[in-house]
LOMIMI-685571 format. One record per residue: residue in one letter; x, y, z negated of N, C-alpha, C in turn. Coordinates in steps of 0.001 Angstrom, whole numbers, plus 500000, padded with zeros to 6 digits. Atoms other than C-alpha are relative to their C-alpha. Example, Ala and Ser with C-alpha at 12.3 -4.5 7.8 and 13.67 -1.06 7.14 Angstrom:
LOMIMI-685571
A500890498810500000512300495500492200500900501200500000/S499180498810500060513670498940492860499230501090499270/
***
This chain:
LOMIMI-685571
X500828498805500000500000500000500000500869501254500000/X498906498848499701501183503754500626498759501225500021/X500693499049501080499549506804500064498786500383500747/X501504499753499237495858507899500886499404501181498921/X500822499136500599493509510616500275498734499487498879/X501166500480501008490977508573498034500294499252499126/X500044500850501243490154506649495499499985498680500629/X500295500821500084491035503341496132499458498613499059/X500351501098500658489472500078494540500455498405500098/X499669501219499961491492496972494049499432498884499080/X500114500987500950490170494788491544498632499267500602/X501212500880499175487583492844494036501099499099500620/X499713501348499491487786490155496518500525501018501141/X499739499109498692488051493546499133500810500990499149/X499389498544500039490222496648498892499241500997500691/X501006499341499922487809499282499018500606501142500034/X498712498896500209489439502722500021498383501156499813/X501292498733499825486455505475499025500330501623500755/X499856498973499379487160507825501534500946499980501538/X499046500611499297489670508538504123501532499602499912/X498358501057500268493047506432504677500953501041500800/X499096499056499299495904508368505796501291498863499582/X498350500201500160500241507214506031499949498280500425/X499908501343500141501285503494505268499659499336499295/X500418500564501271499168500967504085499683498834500303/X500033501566500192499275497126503601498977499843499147/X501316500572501003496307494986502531499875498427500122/X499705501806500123496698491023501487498038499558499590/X501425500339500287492538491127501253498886500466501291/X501099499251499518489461492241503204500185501656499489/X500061498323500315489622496194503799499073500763500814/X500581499139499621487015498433503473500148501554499998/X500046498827500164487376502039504613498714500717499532/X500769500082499712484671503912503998499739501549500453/X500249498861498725485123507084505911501209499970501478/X498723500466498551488349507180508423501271499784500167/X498603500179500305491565506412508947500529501024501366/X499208498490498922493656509689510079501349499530500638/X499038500034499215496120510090512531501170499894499236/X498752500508500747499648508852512067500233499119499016/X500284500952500233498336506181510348500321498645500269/X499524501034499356499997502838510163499498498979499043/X500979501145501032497216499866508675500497498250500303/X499652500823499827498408496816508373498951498790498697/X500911501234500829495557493724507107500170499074500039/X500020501041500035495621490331506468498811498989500785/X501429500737499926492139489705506826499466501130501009/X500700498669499467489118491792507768499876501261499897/X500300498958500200488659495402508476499226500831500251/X501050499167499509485856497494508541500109501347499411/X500031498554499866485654501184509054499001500849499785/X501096499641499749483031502989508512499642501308500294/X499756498714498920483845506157510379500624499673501132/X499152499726498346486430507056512986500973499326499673/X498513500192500257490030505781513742500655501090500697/X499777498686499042491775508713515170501559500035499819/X498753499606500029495338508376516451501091498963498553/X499481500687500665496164505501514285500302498695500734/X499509501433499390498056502218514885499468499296499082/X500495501221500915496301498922513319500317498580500148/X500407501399499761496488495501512700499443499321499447/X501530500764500467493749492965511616500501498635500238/X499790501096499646494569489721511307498458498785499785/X501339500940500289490703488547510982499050500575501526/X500454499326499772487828490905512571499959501500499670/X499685498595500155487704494796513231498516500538500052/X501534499394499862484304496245512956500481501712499454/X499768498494499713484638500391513356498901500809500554/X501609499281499795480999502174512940500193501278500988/X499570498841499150482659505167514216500666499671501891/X498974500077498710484922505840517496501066499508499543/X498138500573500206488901504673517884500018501172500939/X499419499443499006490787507006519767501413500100499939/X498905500018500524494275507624520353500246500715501086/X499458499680499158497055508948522537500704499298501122/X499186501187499254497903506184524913501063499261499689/X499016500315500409500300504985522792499391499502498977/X500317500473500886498651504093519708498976498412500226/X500227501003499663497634500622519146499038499389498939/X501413500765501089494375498565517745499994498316500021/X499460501497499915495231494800517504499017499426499090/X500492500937500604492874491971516064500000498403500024/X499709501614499497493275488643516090498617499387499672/X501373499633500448489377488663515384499264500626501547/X501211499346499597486398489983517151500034501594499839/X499524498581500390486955493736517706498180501009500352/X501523499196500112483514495948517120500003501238499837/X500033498443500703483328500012517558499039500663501116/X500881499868499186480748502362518938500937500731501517/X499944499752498119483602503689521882501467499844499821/X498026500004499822487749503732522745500319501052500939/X499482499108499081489094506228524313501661500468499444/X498511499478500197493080506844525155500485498607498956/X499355500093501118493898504152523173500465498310500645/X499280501061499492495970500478523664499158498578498758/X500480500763501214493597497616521931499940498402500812/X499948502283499242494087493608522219499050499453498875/X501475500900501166491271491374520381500104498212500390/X500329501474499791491531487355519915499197499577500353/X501562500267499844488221487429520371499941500870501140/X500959499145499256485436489309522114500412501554499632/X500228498492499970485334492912522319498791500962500150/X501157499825499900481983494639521679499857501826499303/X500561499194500290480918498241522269499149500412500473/X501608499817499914478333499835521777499575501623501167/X500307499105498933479060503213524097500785499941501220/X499568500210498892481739503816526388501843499878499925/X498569500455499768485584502730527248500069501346500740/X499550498987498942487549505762528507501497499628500022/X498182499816499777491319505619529553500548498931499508/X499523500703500782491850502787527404500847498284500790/X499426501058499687494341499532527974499097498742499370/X500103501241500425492253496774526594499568498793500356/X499561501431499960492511493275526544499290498986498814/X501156500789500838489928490301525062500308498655500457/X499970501798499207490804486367525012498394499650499665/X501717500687499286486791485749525449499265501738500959/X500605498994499297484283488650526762500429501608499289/X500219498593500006483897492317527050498571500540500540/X501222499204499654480654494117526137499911501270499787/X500149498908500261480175497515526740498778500735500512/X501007499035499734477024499672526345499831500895500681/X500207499053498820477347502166528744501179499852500859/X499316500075498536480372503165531127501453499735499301/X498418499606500374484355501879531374500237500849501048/X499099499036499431486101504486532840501667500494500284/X498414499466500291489706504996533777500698498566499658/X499323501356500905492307502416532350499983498506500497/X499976501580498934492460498675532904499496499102498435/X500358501165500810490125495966530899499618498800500622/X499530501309499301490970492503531229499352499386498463/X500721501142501363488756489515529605500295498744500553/X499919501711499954489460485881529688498912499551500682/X500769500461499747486050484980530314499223501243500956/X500624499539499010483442487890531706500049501662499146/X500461498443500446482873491884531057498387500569500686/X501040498990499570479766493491531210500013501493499631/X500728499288500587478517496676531062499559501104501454/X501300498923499214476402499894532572500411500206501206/X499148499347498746478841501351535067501292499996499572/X498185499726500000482450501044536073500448500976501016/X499833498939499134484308503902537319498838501345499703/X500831499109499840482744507184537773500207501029501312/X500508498811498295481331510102540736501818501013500542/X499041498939499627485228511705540247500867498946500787/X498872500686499237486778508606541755501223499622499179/X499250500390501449488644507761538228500504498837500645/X499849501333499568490447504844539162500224499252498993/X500380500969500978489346501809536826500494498937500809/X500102501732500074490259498347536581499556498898498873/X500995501515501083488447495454535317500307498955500504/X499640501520499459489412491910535462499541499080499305/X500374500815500672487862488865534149500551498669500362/X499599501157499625488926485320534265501745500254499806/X498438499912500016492698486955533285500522499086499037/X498815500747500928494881484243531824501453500939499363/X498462498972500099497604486727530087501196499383500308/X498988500144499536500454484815530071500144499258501208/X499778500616498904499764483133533212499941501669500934/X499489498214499086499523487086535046501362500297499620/X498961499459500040502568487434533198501315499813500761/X498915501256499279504510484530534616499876500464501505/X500506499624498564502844485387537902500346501430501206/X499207498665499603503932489192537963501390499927499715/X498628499958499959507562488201537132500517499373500841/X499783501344498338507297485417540291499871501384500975/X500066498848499050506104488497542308501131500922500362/X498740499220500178508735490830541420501263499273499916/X499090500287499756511360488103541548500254499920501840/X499871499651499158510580487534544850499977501181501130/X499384498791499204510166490887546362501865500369499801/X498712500241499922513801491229545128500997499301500912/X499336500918498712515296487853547124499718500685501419/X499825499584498538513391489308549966501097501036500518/X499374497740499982514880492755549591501751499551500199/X498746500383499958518427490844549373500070499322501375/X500444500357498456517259488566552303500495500991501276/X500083498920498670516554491574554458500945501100500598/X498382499466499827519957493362553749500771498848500428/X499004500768499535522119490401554300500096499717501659/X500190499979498753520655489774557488500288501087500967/X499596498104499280520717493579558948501851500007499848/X498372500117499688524749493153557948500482499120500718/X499004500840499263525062490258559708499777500216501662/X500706499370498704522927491506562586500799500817500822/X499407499244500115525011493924562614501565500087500683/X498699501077499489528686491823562647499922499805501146/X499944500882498639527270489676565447500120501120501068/X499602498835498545526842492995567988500763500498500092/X498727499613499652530069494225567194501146498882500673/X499005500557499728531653491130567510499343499816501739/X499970500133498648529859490735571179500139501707501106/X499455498346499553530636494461571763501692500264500299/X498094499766500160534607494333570751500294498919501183/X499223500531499333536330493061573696501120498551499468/X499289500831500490538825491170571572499666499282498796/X500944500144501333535807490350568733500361500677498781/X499336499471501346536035490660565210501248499785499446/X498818500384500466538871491085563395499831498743498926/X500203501140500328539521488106560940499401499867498748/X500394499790501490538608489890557677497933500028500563/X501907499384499475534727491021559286499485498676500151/X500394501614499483534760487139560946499863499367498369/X499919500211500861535467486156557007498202500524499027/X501307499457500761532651488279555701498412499390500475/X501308500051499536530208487302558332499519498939499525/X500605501667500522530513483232557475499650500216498513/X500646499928501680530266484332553681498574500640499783/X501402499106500069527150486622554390499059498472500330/X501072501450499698525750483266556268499656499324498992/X500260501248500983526172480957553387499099500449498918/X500919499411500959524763483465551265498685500111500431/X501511499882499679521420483973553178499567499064499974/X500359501400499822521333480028553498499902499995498455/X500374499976501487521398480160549755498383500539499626/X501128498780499948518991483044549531498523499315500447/X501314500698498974516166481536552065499569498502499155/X500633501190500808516254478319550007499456500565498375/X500775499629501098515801480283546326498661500419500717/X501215499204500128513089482246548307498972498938500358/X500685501148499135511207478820549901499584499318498672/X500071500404501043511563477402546414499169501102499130/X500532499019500525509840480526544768498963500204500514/X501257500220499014507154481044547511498751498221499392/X500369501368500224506152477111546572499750500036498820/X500427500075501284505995477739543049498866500743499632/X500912499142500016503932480607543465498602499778500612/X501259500621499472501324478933545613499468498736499074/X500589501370501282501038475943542634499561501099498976/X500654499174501491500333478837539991498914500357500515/X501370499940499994497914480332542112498625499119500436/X500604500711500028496518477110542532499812499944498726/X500301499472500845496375477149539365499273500611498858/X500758499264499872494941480057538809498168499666500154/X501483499981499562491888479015540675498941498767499423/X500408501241500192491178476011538534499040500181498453/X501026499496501069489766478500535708498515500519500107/X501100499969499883486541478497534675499377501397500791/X500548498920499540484239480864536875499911501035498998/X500171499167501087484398484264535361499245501265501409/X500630499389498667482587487476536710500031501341498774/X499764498858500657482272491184536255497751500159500015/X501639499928500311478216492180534848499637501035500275/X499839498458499695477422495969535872497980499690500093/X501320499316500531474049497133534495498998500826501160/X500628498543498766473428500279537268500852499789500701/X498910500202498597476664500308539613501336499970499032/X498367500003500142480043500237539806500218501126500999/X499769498630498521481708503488542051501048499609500609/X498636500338499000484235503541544430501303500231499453/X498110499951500388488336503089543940499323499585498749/X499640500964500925487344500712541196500534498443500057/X499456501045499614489689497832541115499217498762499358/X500539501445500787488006494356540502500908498766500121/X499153501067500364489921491370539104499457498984499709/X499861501544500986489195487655538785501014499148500447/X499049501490499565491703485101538290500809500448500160/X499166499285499252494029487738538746499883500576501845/X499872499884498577493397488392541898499085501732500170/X500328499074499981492741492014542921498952500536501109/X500555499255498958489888494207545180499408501273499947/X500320498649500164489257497568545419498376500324500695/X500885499468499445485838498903546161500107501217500417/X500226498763498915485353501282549203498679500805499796/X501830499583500432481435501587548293499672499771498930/X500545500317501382479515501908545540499189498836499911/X500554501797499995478292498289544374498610499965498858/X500934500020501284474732498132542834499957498863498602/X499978501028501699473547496423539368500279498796500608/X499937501589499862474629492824539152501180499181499672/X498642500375500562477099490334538588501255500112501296/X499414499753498909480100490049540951501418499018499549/X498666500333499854483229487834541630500904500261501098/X498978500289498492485874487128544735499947499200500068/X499983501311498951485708484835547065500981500445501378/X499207500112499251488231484772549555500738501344500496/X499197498985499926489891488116548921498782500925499908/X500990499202500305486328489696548616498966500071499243/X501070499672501434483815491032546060498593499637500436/X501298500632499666480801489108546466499525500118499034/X501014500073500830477477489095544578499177498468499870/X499971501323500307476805486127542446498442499947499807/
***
């Protein structure tokens, strides 16, 4: 524990803070706030935590359920972590992961979050990128300014993770690929240009550039192949889908399975997955 504006109450089964929480504060029980926890705030629980105001500009962690009557907000940097079921009426600006479900009751703005089962939200996400294991609903994604949102359902985290470090290894090989070649491309027209060819150091470089791209072409053949078994994979998880109440707007990115599509048009109420690189209605 660490210092706060109220009266707290330890001698229960909960830590009961009567008022609001402010600085650094550890809790080996169930913690109830029962107005807010202020900015610069660093909460650290065992168990459950319920709020019964705002969070504003605080970092948390919950190692049960988060229930938060109020808003969360933060500066894109601050972080809301549960290993629990995470419950507040909105998020905005702020970085939140939940073991569970994720359930609000107004609207997602700007926010990074992340749910290993669903995402329910009462009115609109906006902005930011929310990713659920299983499905997200809510009112409207995106909005009339062309905000660019992403939503993804059916995201395996550490399989996107594995998946975006296969991506980015191979753009790399290529990128090495596509130089080695251009130098050797390169070699070969001088050496059928020079009258008397290459000299013996350039002839030296060119067979070493060869062996190296013959290297190269087999990591990248071997990488390509691995990457088509993940996103096989991939496609072997349970159907997941995005739920939209009224619409979705345009330049909102949709995700299942990892797999990405941008809407050009606005998409009325309903559910929605991909099918073969496109956003179909389920």
């Amino acid at each position: 524990m660490s210092a706060s504006t109220a009266y707290i109450e330890t001698k229960t089964k909960e830590i009961i803070v009567h008022g609001d929480l402010m600085g650094n504060f550890s809790a080996d029980r169930p913690l109830v706030v029962r107005q807010h926890i202020l900015p610069g705030s660093m909460i650290r629980a065992l168990s459950d935590v319920s709020v019964y105001g705002n969070i504003s500009g605080a970092n948390l962690i919950a190692g049960g359920n988060l229930s938060v009557e109020g808003s969360v907000a933060g500066d894109n940097t601050t972080r809301i972590k549960a290993n629990g079921a995470i419950v507040a009426a909105s998020l905005q600006n702020i970085i939140v992961e939940a073991g569970r479900s994720i359930t609000v009751s107004g609207s997602i703005v700007g926010s990074q979050t992340k749910a290993k089962q669903h995402i329910d939200v009462g009115c609109a996400i906006i902005g930011g990128e929310t990713f659920a294991a299983h499905a997200i609903k809510a009112q409207t994604i995106g909005d009339e300014a062309g905000t660019e949102t992403k939503v993804g359902a059916g995201t395996d985290f550490k399989l996107k993770l594995v998946l975006d470090e296969m991506l980015a290894e191979i753009s790399e090989v290529m990128g090495n690929v596509d130089g080695i070649r251009k130098g050797i491309a390169d070699l070969e027209k001088r050496d059928r240009e020079c009258y008397s060819g290459l000299p013996y150091k350039d002839k030296k470089i060119m067979k070493t550039s060869k062996e190296s791209l013959a290297v190269l072409e087999r990591q990248l053949e071997g990488l390509i192949d691995r990457k088509k078994k993940l996103e096989a994979k991939v496609q072997t998880t349970l159907q997941s889908y995005i739920d939209v109440g009224e619409k979705v707007f345009p330049n909102t990115w949709i995700s299942i399975q990892n797999r990405y599509v941008i809407t050009k048009k606005e998409l009325p109420l309903g559910k929605y997955t991909i099918k073969n690189d496109k956003i179909v209605k389920l």
